[in-house]
C-alpha positions as CSV (number, residue, x, y, z in Angstrom):
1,X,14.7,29.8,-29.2
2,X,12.6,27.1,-31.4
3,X,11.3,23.8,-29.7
4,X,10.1,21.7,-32.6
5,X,8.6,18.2,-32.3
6,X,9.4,16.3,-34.9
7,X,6.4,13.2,-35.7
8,X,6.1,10.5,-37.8
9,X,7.1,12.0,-41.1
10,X,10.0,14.2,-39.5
11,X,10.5,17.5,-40.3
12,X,8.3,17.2,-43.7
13,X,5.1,16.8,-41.6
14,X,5.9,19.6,-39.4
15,X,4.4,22.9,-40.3
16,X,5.9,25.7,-42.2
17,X,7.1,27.7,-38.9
18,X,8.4,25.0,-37.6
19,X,10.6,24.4,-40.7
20,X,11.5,28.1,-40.9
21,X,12.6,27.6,-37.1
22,X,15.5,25.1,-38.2
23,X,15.9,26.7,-41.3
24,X,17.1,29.9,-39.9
25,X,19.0,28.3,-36.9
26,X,22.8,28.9,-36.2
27,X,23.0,26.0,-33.6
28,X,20.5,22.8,-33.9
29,X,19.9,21.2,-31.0
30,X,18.4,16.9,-30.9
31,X,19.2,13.6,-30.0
32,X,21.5,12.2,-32.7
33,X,18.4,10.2,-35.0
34,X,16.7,13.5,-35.5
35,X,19.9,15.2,-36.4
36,X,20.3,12.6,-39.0
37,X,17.3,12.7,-40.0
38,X,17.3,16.6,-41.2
39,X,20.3,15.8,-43.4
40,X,22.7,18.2,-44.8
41,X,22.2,21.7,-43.4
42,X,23.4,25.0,-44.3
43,X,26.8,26.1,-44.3
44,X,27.9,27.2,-40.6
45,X,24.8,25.5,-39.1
46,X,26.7,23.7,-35.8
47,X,24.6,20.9,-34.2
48,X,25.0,19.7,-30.7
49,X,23.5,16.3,-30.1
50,X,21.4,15.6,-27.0
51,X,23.0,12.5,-24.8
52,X,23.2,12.5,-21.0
53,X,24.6,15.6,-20.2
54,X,22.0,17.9,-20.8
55,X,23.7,20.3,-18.8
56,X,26.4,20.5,-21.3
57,X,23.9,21.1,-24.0
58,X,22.6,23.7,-22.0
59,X,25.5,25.3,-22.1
60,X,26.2,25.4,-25.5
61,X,22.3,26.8,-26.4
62,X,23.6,29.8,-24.0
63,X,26.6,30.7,-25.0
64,X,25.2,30.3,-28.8
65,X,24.5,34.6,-29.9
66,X,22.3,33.6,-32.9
67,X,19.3,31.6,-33.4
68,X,18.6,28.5,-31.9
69,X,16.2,25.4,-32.6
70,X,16.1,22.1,-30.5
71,X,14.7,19.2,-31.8
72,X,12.5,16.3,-29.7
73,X,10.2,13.8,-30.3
74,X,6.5,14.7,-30.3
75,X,4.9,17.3,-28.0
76,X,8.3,18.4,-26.1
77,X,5.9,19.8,-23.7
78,X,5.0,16.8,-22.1
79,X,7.3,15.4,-20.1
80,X,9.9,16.4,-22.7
81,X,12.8,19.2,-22.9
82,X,10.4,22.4,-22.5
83,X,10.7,22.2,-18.8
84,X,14.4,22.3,-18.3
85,X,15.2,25.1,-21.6
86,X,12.0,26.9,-19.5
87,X,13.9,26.6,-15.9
88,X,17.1,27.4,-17.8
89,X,16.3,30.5,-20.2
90,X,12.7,31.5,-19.4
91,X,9.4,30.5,-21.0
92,X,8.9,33.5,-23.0
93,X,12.2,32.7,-24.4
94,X,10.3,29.8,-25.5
95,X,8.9,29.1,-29.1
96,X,7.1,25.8,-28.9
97,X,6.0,23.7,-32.1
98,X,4.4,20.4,-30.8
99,X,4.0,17.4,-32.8
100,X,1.3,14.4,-31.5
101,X,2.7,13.0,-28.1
102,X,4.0,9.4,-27.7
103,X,0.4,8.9,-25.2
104,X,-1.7,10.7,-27.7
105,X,-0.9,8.3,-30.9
106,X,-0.5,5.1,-28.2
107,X,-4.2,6.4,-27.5
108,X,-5.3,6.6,-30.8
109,X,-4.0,2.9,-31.8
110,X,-6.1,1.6,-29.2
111,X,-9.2,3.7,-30.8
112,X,-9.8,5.2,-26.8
113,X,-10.5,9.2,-25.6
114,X,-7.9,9.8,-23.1
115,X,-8.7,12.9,-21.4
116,X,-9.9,10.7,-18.5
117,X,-6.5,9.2,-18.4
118,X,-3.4,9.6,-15.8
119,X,0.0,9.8,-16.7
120,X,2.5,8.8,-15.0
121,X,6.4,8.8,-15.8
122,X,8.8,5.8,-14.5
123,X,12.1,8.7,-15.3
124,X,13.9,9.7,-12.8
125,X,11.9,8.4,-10.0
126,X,12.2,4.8,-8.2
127,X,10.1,2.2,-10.5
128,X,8.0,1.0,-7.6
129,X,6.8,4.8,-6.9
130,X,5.7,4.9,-10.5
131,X,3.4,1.6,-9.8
132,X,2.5,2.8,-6.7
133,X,0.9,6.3,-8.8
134,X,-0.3,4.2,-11.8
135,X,-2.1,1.5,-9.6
136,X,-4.1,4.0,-8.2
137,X,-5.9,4.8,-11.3
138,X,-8.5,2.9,-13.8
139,X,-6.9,3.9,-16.7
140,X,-3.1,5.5,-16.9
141,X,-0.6,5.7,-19.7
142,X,3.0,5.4,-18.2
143,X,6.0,5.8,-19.8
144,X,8.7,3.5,-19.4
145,X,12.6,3.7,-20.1
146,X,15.6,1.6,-20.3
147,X,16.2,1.3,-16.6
148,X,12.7,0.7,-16.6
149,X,11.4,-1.0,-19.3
150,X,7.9,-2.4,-19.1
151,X,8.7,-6.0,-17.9
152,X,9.9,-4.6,-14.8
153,X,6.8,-2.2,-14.4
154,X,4.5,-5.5,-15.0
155,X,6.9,-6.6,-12.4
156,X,6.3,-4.3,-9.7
157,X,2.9,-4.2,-10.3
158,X,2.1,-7.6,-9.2
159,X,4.1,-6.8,-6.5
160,X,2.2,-4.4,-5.6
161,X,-0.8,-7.0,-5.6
162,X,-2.5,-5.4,-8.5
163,X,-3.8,-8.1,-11.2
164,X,-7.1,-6.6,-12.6
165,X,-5.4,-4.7,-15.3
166,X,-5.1,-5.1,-18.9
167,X,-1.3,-3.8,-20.6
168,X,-1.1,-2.2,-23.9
169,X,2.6,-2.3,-24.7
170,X,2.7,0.8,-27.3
171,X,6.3,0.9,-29.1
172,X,7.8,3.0,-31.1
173,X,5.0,5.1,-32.0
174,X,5.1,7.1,-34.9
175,X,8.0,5.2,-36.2
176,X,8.1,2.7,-39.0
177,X,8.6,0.3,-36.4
178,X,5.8,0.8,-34.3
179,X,4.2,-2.1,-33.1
180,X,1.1,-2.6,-30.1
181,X,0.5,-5.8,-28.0
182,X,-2.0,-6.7,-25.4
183,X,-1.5,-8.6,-22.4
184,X,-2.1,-9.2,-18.9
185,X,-0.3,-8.0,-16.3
186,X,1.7,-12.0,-16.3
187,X,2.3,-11.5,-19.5
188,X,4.1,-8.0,-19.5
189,X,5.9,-9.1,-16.2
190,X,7.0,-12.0,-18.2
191,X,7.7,-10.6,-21.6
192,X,11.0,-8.6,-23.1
193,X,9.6,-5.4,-24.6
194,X,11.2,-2.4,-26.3
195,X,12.3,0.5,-23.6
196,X,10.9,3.3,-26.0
197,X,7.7,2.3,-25.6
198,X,4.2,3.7,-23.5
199,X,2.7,1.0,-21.5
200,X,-1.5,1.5,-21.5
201,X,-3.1,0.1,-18.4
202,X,-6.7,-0.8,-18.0
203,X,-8.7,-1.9,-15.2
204,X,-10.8,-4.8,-15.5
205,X,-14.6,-5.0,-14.5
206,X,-14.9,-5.9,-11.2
207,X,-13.8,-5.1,-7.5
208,X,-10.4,-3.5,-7.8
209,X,-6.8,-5.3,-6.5
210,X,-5.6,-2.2,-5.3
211,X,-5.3,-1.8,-1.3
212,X,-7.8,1.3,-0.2
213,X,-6.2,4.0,0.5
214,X,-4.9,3.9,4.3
215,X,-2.4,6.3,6.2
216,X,-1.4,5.8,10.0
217,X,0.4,2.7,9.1
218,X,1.3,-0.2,12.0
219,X,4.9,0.7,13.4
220,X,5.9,-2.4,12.3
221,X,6.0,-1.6,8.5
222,X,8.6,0.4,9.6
223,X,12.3,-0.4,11.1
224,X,13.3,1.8,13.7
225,X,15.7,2.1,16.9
226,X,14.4,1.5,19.8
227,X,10.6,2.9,19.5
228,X,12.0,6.0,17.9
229,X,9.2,7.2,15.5
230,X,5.5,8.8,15.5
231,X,3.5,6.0,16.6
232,X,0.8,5.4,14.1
233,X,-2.1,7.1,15.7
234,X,0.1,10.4,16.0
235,X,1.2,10.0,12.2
236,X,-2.3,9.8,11.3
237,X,-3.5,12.6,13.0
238,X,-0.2,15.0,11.7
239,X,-0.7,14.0,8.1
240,X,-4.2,14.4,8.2
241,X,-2.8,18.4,9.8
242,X,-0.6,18.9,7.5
243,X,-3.3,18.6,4.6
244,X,-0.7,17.4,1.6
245,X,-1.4,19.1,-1.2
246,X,-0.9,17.5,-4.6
247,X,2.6,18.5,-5.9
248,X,5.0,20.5,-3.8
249,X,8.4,20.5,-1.4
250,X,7.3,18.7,2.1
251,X,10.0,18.4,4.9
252,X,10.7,16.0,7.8
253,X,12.6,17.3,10.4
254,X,13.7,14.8,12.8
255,X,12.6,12.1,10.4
256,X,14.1,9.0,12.9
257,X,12.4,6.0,10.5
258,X,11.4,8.3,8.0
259,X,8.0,6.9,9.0
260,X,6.3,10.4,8.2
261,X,8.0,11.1,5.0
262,X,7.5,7.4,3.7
263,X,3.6,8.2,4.0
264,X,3.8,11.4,2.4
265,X,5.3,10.0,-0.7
266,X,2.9,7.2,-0.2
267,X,-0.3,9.6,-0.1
268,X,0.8,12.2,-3.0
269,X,3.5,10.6,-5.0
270,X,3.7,13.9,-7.0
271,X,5.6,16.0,-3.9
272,X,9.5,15.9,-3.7
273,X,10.2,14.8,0.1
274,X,13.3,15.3,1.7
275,X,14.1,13.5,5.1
276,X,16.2,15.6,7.9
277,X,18.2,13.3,10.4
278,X,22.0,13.7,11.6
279,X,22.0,10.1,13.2
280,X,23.6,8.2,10.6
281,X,22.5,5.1,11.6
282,X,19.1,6.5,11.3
283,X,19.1,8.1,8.1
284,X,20.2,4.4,6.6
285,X,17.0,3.2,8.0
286,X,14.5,5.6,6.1
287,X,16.5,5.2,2.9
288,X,16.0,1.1,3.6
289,X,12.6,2.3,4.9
290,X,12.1,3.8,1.8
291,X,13.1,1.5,-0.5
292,X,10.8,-0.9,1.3
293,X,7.4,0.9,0.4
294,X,8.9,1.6,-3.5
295,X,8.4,5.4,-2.8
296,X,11.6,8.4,-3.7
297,X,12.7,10.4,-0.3
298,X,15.7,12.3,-0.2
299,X,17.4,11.6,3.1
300,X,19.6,14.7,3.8
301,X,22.2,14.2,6.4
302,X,23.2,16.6,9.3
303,X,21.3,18.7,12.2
304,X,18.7,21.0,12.0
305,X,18.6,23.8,11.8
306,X,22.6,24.1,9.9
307,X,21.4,21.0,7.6
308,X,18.1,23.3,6.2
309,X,20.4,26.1,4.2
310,X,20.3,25.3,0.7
311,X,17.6,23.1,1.1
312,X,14.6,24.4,-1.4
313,X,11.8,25.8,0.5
314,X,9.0,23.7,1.8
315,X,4.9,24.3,1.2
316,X,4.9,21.6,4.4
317,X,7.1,20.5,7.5
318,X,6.8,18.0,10.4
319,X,8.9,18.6,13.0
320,X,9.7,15.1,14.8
321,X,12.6,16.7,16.9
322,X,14.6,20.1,17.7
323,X,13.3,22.7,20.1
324,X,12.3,26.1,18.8
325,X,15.5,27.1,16.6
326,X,14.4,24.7,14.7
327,X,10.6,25.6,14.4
328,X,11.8,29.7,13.8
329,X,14.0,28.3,11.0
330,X,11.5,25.8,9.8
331,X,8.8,29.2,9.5
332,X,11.1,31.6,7.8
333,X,11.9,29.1,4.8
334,X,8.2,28.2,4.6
335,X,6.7,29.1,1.6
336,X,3.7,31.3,1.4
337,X,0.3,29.4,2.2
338,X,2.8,26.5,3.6
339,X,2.1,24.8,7.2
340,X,3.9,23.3,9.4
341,X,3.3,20.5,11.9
342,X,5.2,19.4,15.1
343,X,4.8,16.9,17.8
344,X,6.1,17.3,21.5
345,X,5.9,14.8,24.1
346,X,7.1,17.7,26.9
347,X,3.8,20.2,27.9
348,X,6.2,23.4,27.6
349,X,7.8,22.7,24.4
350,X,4.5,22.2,23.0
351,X,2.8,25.2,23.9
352,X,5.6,27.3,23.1
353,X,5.1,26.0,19.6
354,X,1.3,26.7,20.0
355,X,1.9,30.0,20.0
356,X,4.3,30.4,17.3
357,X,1.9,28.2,15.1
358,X,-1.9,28.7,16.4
359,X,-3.4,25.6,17.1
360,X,-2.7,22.5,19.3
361,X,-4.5,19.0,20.5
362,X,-3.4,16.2,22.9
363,X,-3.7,13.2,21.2
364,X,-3.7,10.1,23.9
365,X,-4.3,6.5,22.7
366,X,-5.2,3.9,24.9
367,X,-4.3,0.2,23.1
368,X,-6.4,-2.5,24.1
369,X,-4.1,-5.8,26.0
370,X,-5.6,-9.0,26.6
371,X,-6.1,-10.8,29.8
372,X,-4.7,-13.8,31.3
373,X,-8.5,-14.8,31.6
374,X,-9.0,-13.5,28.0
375,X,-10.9,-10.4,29.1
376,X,-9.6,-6.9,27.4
377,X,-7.8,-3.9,29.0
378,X,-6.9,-0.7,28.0
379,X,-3.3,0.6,28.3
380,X,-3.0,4.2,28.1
381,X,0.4,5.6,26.0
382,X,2.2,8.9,27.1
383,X,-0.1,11.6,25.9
384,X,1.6,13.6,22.8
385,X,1.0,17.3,21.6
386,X,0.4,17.8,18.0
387,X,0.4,21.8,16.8
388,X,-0.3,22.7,13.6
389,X,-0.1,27.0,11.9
390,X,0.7,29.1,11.1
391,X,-2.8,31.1,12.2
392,X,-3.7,34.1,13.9
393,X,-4.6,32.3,17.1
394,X,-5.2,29.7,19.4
395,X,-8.9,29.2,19.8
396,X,-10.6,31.1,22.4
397,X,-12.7,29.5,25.5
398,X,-16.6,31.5,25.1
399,X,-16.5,34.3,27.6
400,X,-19.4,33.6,30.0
């Protein structure tokens, strides 16, 4: 099968494999400008064009015995079709001719290097998670679509509390059409821009806008019932255990709030994180909870551990509730180098987990009250267990 990317001048500026590719084709593949853009095609050529059901499309390029060529727009490698005709058929089933990327000519407009750039993509995800991932970076290219078209990422920026960026609204590129404008981020909150477009952000010289980067956040940036979640000090101390790693399949099992899972996103907005809670009442809060800090968790109804099958397996897991059914089905979906992390408030349950998982602290926070005579006093909290593994042991007291 033949990816092709078509660029400015079409299939004339493509090279001459990649014009043998759709030459030789018994089924073409594209959305419906590129299709009319190759014009007439051999006799018994069928074309299928590319709209929203791409698992439709799919299913034609399978059932299809001869050749094949699909048609995108630039580099289909990036962030384009290669991934799911790759998940569906195989890489090595895979012929890939890339034209310039949409962020590659965008870049070049602007006369910049971009290899120190971030990307970031506002499909498929909720738009505030996109600002969240493109604030945190001096220079980032992210591409926008209809249901979020740059006005709204200017939008959510600002939100945010980010102002000390410059926007490059890059549309159209390679098209006749294509057409670059420079703004603030008032100006591109403001504006009405084309959807097909890559917005360019800058930082400004200075002190940046963005808030430092902060986990173990106050309980009240989170609703809950009745003091049901990982009080911030525990949270801090779990996600600093479970050592989030930068793309990935995290867990929360027992998520109550969602107060763990919010923060994951939050920290690494490259990992898919799916929320565990059979209260239904609950699981309405960390989708609200959710919503609330602009970040994507899937909130997955029903009880551990029956709710985990067909659930695709984790690299991480924190355990907020269940006893140790849950924790034996939590290890044997885990995925190889994965760890899990669970918190117990009852001595017993805790070390029980300990020596499933290997390692275990006490973790007891003392919160400061003030005085009638406005002296200070500490108030100690219900000690909680935090274990963390899998490893080979618990650590060992030196034999004397």
């Amino acid at each position: 099968m033949a990816v092709v990317g078509l660029g400015v001048e079409g299939l004339c500026g493509a090279g001459a494999e990649a014009r043998h590719a759709v030459d030789r084709a018994a089924l073409v593949v594209g959305g419906r400008r590129h299709l009319t853009a190759l014009g007439a095609l051999a006799a018994g050529v069928r074309t299928v064009p590319l709209t929203g059901d791409l698992g439709a499309a799919l299913d034609e390029i399978q059932a299809e015995p001869g050749p094949v060529c699909v048609l995108a727009s630039g580099d289909p490698g990036f962030f384009g079709i290669v991934r799911p005709l790759a998940e569906r058929f195989g890489a090595a089933s895979l012929e890939v001719h890339p034209a310039p990327s949409s962020v590659a000519l965008a870049f070049a407009r602007l006369g910049m290097a971009w290899d120190d750039a971030a990307v970031v993509s506002a499909h498929g995800r909720p738009l505030m998670a996109a600002a969240r991932a493109a604030a945190s970076h001096p220079k980032v290219a992210v591409l926008v679509s209809p249901e979020s078209p740059p006005e709204a990422l200017g939008g959510a920026l600002l939100e945010l509390g980010v102002t000390d960026r410059r926007a490059a609204v890059c549309a159209r590129m390679g098209d006749a059409g294509e057409r670059v404008d420079i703004v603030d981020l008032a100006g591109l909150a403001a504006g009405r821009w084309d959807p097909l477009s890559v917005v360019i952000l800058l930082a400004e010289p200075g002190p940046p806008s963005t808030p430092a980067l902060a986990w173990g956040l106050p309980d009240g940036s989170f609703d809950h019932r009745g003091g049901m979640i990982t009080g911030a000090e525990v949270r801090a101390v779990a996600l600093g255990k479970l050592a989030l790693p930068p793309r990935g399949v995290v867990w929360d099992v027992g998520a109550g709030s969602g107060s763990v899972a919010i923060e994951c996103a939050r920290l690494c907005p490259g990992l898919r994180v799916l929320a565990v809670e059979e209260e239904g009442d609950d699981a309405g809060r960390i989708s609200r909870n959710a919503d609330r800090h602009g970040v994507a968790v899937e909130v997955i109804g029903g009880r551990a551990p029956a709710a985990l099958a067909g659930l695709p397996d984790p690299d991480r897991v924190f355990v907020g509730g269940g006893g140790h059914a849950v924790l034996s089905a939590v290890l044997d979906h885990l995925r190889p180098g994965g760890r899990v992390v669970a918190t117990y408030a009852a001595v017993d349950r805790a070390v029980g987990a300990a020596d499933r998982l290997g390692a275990m602290v006490q973790v007891g926070v003392s919160r400061a009250r003030r005085l009638p005579d406005g002296g200070l006093r500490l108030a100690a909290e219900n000690p909680v267990f935090v274990v963390w593994g899998p490893r080979e042991e618990l650590d060992r007291e030196p034999t004397t």
